[in-house]
N, C-alpha and C positions, 0 to 999 in steps of 0.2 A: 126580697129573695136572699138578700147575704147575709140577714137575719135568722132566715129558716135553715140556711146549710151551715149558721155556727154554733144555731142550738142543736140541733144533727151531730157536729161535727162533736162540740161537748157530750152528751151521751154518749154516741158511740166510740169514742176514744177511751172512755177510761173500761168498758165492757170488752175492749180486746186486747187490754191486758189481762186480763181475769182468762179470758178463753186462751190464750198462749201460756199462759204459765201453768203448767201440768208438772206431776211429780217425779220423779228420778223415776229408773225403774229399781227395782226389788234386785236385793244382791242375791247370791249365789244360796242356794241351800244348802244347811249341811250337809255332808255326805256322810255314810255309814260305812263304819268299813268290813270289808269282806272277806277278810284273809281266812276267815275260820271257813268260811262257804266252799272255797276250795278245797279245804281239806276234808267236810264232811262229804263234797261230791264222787271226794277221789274214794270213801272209803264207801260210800255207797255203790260204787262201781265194782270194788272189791267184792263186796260183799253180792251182788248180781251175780258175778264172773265165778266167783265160789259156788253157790246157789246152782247155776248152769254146770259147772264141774260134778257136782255131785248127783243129779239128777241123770248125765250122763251115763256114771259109772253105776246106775243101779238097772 
């Protein structure tokens, strides 16, 4: 019997090293940056805002 649980014990010891050692996780992604995105929305707004002014006055 103490035969059979050190041949046991031999396999599965060095198989739960393998399953505990898993990889870092994944760093951050780059990020894009947005600064132009505000300005093309502000001018998009503009240009809405204008659009409904004009359509008013006719």
């Amino acid at each position: 019997m103490l035969a059979r649980l050190t041949r046991i014990a031999v396999f599965v010891l060095p198989l739960i090293t393998v399953v505990i050692a898993q990889p870092d996780f994944p760093g951050a992604p780059s990020q894009a940056p947005i600064g132009g995105l505000g300005l093309l929305a502000a001018a998009g707004g503009a240009l809405a805002i204008k659009k409904l002014l004009d359509k008013h006055k006719k």
